[in-house]
C-alpha positions as CSV (number, residue, x, y, z in Angstrom):
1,X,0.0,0.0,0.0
2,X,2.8,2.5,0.9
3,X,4.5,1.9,-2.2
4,X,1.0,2.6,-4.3
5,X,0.6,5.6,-2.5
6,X,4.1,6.8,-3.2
7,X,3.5,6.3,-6.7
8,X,0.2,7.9,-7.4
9,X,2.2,11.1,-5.4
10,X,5.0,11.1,-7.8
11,X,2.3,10.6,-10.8
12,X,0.7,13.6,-9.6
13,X,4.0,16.1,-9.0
14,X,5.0,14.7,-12.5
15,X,1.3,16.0,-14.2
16,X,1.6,19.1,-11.9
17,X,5.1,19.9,-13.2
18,X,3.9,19.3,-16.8
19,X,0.8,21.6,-16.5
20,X,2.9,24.7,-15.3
21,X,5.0,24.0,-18.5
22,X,2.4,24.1,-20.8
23,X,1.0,26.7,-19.4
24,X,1.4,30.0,-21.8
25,X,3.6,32.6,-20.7
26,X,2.1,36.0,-20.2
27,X,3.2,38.7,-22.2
28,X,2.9,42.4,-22.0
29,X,3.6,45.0,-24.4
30,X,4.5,49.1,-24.4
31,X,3.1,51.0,-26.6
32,X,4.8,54.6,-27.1
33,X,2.5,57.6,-28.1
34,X,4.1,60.8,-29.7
35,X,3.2,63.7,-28.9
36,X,1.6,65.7,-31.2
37,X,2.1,69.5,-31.7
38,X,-1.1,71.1,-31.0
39,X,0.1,73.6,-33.1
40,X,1.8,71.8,-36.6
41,X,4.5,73.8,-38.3
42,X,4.1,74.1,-42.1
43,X,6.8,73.6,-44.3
44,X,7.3,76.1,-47.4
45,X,8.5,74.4,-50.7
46,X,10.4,76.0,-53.1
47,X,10.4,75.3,-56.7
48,X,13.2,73.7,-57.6
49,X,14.4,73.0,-61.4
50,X,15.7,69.9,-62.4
51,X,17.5,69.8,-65.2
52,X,17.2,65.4,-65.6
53,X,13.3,66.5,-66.0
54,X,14.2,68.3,-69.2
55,X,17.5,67.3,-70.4
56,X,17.3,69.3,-73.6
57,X,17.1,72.6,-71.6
58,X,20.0,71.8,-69.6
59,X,21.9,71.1,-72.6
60,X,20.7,74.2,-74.7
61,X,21.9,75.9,-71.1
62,X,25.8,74.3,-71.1
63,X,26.7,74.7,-75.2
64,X,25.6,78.3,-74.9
65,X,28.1,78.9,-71.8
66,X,30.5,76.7,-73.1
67,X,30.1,78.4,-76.8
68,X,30.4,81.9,-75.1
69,X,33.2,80.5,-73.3
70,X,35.5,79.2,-76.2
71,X,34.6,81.9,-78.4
72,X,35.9,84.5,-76.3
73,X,38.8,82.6,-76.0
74,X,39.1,82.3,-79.5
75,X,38.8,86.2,-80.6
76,X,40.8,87.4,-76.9
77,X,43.8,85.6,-77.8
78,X,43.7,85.5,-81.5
79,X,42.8,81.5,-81.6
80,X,46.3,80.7,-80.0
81,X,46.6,76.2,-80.2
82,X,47.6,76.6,-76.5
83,X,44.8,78.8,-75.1
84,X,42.3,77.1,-76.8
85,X,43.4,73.8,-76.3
86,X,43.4,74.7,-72.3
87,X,40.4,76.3,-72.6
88,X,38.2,73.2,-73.9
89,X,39.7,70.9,-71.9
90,X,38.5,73.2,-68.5
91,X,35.1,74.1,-70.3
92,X,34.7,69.9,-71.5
93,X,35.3,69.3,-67.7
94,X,32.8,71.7,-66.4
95,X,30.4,70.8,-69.0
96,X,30.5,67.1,-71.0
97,X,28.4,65.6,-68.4
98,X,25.1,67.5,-69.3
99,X,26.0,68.2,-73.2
100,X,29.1,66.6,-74.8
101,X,30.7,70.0,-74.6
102,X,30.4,70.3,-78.6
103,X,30.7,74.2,-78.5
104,X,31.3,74.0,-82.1
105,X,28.4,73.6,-84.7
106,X,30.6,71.7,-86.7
107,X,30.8,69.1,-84.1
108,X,27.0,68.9,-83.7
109,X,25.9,68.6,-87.4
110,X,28.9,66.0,-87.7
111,X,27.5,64.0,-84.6
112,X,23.9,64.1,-85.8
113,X,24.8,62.9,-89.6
114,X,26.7,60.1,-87.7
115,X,23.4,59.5,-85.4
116,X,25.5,60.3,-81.7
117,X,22.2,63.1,-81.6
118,X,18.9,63.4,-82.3
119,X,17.3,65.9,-84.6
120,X,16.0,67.4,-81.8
121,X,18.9,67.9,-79.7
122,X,20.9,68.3,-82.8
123,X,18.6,71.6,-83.4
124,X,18.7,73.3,-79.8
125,X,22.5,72.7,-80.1
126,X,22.9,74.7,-82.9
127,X,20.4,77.7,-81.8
128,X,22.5,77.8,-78.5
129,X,25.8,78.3,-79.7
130,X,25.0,80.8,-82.5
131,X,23.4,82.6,-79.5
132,X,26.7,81.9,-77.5
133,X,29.0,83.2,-80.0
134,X,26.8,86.6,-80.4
135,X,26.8,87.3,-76.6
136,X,31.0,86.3,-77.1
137,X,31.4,88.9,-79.9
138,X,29.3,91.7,-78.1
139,X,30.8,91.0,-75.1
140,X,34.7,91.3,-76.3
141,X,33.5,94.4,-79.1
142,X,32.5,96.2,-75.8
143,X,35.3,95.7,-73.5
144,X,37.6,96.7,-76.7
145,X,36.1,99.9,-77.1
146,X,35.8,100.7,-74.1
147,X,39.8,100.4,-73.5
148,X,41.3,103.7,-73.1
149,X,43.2,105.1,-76.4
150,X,46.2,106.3,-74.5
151,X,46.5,102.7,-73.3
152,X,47.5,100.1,-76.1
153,X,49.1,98.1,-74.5
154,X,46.9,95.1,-74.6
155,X,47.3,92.0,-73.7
156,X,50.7,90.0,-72.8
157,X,52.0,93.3,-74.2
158,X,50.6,92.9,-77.6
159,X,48.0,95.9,-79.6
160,X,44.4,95.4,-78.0
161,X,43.1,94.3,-80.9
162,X,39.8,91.6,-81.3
163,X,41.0,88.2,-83.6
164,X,39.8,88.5,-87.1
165,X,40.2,86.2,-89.9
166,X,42.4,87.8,-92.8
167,X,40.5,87.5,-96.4
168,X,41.3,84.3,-97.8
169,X,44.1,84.8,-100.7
170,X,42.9,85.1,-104.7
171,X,44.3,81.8,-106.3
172,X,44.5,80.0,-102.5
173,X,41.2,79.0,-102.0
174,X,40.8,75.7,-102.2
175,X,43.9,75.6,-99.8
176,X,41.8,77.6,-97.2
177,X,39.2,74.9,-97.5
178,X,41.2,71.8,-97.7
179,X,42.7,73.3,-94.1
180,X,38.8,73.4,-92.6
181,X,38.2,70.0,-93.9
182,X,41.5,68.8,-92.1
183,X,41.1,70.5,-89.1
184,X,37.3,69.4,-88.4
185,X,38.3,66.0,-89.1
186,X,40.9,65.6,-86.2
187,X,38.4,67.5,-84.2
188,X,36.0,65.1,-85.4
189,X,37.3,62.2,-84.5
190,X,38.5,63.4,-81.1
191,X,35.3,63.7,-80.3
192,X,34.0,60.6,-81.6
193,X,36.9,58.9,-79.7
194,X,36.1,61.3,-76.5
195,X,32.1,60.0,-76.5
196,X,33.3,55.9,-76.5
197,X,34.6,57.4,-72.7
198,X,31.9,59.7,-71.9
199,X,31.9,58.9,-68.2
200,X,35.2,59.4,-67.4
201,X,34.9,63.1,-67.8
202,X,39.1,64.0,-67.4
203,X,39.8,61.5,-70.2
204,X,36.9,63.0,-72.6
205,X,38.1,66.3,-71.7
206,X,41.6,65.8,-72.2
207,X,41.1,64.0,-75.7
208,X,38.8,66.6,-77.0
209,X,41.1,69.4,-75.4
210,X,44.4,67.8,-77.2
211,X,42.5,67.1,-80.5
212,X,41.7,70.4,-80.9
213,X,45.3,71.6,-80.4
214,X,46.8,69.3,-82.9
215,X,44.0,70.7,-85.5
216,X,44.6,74.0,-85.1
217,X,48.7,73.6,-84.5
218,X,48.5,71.9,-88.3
219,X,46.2,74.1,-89.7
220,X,47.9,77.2,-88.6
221,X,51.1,75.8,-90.1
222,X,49.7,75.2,-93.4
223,X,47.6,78.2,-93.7
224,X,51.0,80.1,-92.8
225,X,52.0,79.4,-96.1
226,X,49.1,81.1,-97.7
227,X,49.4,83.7,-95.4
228,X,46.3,83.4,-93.9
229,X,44.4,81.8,-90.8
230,X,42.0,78.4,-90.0
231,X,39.4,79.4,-87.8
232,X,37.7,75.9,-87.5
233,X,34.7,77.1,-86.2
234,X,32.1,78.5,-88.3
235,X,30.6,80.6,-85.2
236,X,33.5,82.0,-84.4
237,X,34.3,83.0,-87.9
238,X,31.1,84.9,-88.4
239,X,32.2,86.4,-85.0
240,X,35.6,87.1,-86.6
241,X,34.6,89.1,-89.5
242,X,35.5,86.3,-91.8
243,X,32.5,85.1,-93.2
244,X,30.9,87.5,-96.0
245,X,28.0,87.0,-98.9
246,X,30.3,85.8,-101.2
247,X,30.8,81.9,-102.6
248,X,34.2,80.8,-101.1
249,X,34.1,82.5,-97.6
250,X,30.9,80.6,-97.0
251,X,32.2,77.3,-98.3
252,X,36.0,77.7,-96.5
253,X,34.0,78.7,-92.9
254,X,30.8,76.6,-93.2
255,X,30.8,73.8,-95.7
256,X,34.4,72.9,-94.9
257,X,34.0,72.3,-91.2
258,X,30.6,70.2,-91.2
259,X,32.6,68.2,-94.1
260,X,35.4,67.6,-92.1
261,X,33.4,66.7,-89.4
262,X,31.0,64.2,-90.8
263,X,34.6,62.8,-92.1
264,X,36.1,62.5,-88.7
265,X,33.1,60.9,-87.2
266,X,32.9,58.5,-90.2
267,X,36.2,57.6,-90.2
268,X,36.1,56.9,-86.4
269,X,32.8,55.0,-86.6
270,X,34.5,53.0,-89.3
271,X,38.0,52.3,-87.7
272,X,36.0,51.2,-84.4
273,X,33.8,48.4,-86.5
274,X,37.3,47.0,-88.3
275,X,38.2,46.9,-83.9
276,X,35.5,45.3,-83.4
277,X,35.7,42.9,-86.0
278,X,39.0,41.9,-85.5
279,X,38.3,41.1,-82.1
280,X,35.4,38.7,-82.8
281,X,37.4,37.0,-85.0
282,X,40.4,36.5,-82.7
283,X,38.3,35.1,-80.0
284,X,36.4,32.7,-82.9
């Protein structure tokens, strides 16, 4: 008897023990309330532009500084290889990311024949640096006459005098042209190289910035010859004085560039599908 006893006690603790483990555990939970301003404050807005919204504006906005920009260069230090070359390669690195940095409306029509643009784009381009290189011409003309007579001495000590492009030679003019046509197609090219590294804005800058030294070092070489001067810009030349109503200033200033230039991206376009090509076929 005492041992049933004992084990009906032991049965018991054991179901006791059991129930207090199954028994769910009590939880309890804190809630936080904020307090709430009785009176809220109100936040003012302000419109904000945003340029990825309307790319095309932003654009317009950066080859119109950058065209006022290189132009001013051009005609302030008489369209110098060094200065200019210095001066794209800052305004490229201020200004590729949003446009390309063309500043040249050679550069855009070449660009749009070779489908790097749209017609759109290609269009605002253009209307943006003519308007650039008119508030660049103004904006020199005024500064020049303003300079005081008795003062000449210009600048780095040379006659304070605005670049102008000398009238192209009789019997020299297809060599005037052939010099536009080589210039805009290093420039050209440059470019088309420069937009394969878009991204990487110091290398676009410098190859642009570089490319347009070596066009204007050779064209100023073999224009020396003919005693005149490349301009390689068709805004800057109607800026310059050098562009007139007459057949062969308007096809050495304007038809010369955008030739070169459609040749320089062409020939670019082409050299970079011969890469191409070779490369599938090594790996085949």
């Amino acid at each position: 008897m005492a041992t049933k006893k004992a084990t009906t006690a032991k049965s018991k603790a054991a179901k006791a023990k059991t129930s207090v483990k199954s028994s769910p555990k009590t939880t309890t939970k804190v809630t936080t309330v904020q307090a709430v301003d009785a009176k809220p404050r109100r936040s003012v807005k302000l419109p904000k532009v945003n340029f990825q919204r309307m790319p095309l504006v932003g654009a317009g906005i950066a080859e119109f500084v950058g065209t006022f920009l290189l132009v001013s260069l051009i005609l302030v230090n008489r369209n110098d290889p060094v200065t200019v070359a210095f001066g794209l390669i800052g305004i490229a690195m201020m200004l590729a990311i949003y446009s390309g940095a063309h500043v040249n409306p050679a550069i855009t029509i070449g660009a749009w024949v070779n489908r790097k643009l749209d017609s759109a784009r290609a269009l605002g381009y253009l209307v943006a640096q003519s308007l650039g290189a008119m508030l660049a011409f103004v904006t020199v003309s005024a500064y020049l006459n303003a300079a005081p007579e008795a003062d000449q001495g210009g600048i780095f000590g040379q006659a304070a005098s605005m670049f102008s492009v000398p009238a192209i030679p009789e019997g020299f003019e297809w060599g005037v042209f052939f010099a536009e046509v080589i210039g805009l197609a290093i420039l050209g090219f440059a470019f088309a190289s420069a937009y394969r590294n878009r991204e990487r804005i110091v290398s676009y800058a410098l190859t642009v910035g570089f490319g347009i030294f070596v066009a204007v070092l050779l064209t100023t070489a073999l224009a020396a010859y003919i005693e005149t001067s490349p301009v390689l810009h068709p805004a800057a030349a109607v800026a310059a004085g050098g562009v007139t109503w007459e057949v062969w200033p308007i096809a050495s200033y304007f038809i010369a560039p955008i030739l070169g230039s459609i040749i320089g991206f062409g020939l670019n376009q082409l050299l970079y599908s011969e890469k191409l090509a070779g490369d599938y076929s090594a790996k085949a």
